[in-house]
C-alpha positions in Angstrom: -1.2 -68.6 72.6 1.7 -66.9 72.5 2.1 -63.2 74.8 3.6 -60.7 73.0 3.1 -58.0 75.8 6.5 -57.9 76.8 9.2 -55.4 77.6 11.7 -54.6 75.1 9.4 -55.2 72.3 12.1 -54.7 69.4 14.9 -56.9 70.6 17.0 -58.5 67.8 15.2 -55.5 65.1 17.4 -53.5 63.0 15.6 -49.7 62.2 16.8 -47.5 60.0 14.9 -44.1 61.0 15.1 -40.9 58.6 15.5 -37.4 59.9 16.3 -38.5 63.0 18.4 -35.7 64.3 16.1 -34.0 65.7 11.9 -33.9 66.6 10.0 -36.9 66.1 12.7 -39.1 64.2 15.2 -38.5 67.4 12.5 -39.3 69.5 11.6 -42.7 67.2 15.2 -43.7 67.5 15.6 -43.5 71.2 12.4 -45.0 72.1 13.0 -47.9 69.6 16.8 -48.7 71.3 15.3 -48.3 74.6 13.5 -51.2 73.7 16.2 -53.3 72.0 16.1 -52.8 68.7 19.7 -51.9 66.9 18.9 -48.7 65.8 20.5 -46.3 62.5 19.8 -42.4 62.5 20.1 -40.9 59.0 19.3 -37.2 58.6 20.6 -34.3 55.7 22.4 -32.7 58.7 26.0 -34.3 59.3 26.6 -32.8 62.6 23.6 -32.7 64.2 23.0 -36.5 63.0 26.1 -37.7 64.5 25.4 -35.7 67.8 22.1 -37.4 68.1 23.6 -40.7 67.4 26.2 -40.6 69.7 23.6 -40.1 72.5 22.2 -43.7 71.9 24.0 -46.5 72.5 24.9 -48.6 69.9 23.4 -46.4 67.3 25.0 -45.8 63.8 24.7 -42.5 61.3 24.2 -42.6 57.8 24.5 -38.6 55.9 21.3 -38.8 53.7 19.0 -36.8 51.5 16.0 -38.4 51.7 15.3 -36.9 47.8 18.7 -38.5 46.2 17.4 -41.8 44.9 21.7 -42.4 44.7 21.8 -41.2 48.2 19.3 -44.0 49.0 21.2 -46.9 47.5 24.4 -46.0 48.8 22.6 -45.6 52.3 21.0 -49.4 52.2 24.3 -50.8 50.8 25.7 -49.9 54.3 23.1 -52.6 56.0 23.7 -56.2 56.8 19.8 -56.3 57.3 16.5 -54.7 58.5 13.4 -55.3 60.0 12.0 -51.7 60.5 12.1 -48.3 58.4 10.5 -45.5 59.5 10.0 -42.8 56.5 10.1 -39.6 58.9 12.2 -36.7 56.9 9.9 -34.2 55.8 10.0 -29.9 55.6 7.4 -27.4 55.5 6.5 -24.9 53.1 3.4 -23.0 53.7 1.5 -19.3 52.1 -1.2 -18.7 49.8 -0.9 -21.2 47.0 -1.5 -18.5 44.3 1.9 -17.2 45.1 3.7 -20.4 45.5 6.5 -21.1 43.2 7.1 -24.6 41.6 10.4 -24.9 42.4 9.3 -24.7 46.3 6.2 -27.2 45.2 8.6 -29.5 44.0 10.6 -29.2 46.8 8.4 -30.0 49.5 6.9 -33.3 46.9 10.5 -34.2 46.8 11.0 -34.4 50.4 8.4 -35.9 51.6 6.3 -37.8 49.4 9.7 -38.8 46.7 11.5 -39.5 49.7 9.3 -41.8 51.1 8.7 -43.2 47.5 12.2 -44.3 47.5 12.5 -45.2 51.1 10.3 -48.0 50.6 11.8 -48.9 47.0 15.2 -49.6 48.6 14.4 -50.2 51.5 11.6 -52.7 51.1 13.7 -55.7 49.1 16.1 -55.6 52.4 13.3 -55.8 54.5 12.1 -58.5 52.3 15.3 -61.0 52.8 15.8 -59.9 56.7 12.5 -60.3 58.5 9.6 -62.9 58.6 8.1 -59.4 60.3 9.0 -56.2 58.9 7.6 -53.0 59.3 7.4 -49.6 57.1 6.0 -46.9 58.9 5.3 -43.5 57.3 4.9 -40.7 59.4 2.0 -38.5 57.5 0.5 -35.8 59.0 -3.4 -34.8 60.0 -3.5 -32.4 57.2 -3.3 -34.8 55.1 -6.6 -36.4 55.6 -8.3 -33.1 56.7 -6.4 -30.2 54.3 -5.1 -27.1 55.3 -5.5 -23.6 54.1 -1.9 -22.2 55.2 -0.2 -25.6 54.4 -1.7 -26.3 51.2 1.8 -27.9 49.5 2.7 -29.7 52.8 -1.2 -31.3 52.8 -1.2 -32.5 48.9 2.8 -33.9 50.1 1.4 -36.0 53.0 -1.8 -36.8 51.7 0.1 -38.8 49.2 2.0 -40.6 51.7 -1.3 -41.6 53.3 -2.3 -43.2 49.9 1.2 -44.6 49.2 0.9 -46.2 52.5 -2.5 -47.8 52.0 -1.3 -48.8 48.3 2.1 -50.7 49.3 0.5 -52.2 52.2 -1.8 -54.0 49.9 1.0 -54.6 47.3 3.0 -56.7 50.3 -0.1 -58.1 51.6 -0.6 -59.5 47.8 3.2 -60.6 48.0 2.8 -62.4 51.7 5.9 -60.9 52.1 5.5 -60.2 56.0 6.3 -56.8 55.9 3.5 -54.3 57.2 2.9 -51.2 56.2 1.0 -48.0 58.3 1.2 -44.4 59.1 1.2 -42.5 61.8 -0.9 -38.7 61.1 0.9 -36.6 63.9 -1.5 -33.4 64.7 0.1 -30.3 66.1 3.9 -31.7 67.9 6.0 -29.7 69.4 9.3 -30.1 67.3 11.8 -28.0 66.0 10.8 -27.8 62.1 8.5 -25.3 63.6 11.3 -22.9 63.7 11.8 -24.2 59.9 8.6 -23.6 58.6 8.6 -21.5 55.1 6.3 -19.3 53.8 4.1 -18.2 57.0 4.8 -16.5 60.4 3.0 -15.3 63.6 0.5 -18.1 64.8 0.9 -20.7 62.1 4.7 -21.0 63.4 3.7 -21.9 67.3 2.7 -24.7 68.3 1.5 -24.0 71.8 -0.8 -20.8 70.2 -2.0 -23.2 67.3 -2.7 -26.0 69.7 -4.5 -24.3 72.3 -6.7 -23.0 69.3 -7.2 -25.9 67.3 -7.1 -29.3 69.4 -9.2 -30.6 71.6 -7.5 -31.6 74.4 -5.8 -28.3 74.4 -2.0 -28.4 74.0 0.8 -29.7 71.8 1.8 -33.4 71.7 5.5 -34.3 72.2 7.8 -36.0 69.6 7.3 -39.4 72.1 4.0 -39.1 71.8 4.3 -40.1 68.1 7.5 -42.4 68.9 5.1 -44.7 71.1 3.0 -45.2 68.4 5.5 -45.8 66.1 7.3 -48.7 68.7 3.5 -50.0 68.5 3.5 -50.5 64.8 6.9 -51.9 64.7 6.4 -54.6 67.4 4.7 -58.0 67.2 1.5 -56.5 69.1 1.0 -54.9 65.6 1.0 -58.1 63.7 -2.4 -57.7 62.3 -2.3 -54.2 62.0 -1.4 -53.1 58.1 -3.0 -50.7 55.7 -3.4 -48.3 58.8 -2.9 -44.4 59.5 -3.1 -43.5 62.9 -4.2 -40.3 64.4 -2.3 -39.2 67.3 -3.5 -35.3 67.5 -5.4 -34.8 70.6 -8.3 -34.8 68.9 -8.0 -32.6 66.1 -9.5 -34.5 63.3 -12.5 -34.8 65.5 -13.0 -31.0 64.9 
């Protein structure tokens, strides 16, 4: 039987990774090249996008707002091909829901769950005609399996990329497409958008404070704590993995 235990697990893959200009997404992009795949950053931030692609080696930039469905077609239209997309843009917009307006509702829906949405709708027919082995992976979030009281829009956003997940991974499954489709549920990770979080302040905005409260084993994870997982999904040793969302929180949905 064939070994697919190998290093440089992503030669000869093409990735296109969103918001990777920072956090998690960086992490994804650099962890993904390291092991051979041809990777392409995009992010809403210009400057910081083309900073954090310059870093990598043979790594492209594409400006994109993950909530333009234009913005999405002219960023595939700029691919020869793709194997991998990893839906990771997302914000967060917290307080008592009572108080929250719509407008920052539809927001946070637009980012993360619309953008995902329309990740995989443009992305996917690519996919489709490039690989015998794609991969989509959605990077969801712990509270949106297990709820949050502070976070409640963020939650409802991500909870809906769990189910989106689950729902397209049958839908290519139906199709014997190839392409697999998972998430990864990140718990508490030490990344910058917790310097961007909206709508709450003190404790909900540290991640060492909320983590050595809340998880298990204690501490914060590390954006390449989630970008291992993520090489995992997008390699061959995932082949028979689809339809799946994987914790990687120290524990916290144990609690």
């Amino acid at each position: 039987m064939q070994s697919y235990y190998q290093s440089r697990r992503l030669n000869g893959k093409r990735a296109l990774i969103t918001g990777a200009a920072s956090g998690i997404g960086l992490a994804c992009a650099r962890r993904m090249a390291a092991e051979g795949a041809q990777v392409v950053l995009t992010d809403i931030d210009a400057v910081a996008g083309h900073a954090a692609a310059a870093s990598i080696d043979g790594a492209g930039f594409v400006h994109l707002d993950v909530s333009e469905e234009g913005a999405w077609r002219e960023a595939i239209a700029t691919l020869a091909a793709l194997d991998i997309l990893v839906n990771n843009a997302g914000i967060g917009i917290g307080g008592d829901i009572t108080k929250l307006s719509l407008d920052d509702w539809r927001r946070q829906q637009a980012v993360n769950l619309d953008g995902t949405f329309l990740g995989i709708k443009h992305a996917l027919p690519l996919i489709r005609r490039s690989s015998a082995a794609g991969a989509i992976i959605n990077i969801a979030s712990v509270t949106g399996i297990r709820g949050s009281g502070v976070f409640v829009s963020y939650a409802a956003s991500k909870g809906g990329v769990v189910t989106l997940t689950r729902a397209v991974a049958r839908q290519c499954a139906a199709a014997r497409d190839g392409v697999r489709v998972n998430a990864i549920a990140p718990g508490i990770i030490d990344t910058p958008i917790f310097a961007r979080l909206e709508g709450v302040d003190g404790a909900a905005a540290d991640p060492v404070e909320t983590a050595t409260r809340l998880v298990p084993l204690g501490h914060p994870g590390l954006p390449d704590d989630i970008a291992h997982a993520a090489v995992y999904l997008a390699s061959n040793e995932a082949r028979y993995v689809t339809g799946a969302v994987l914790p990687v929180d120290g524990g916290l949905l144990m609690g």
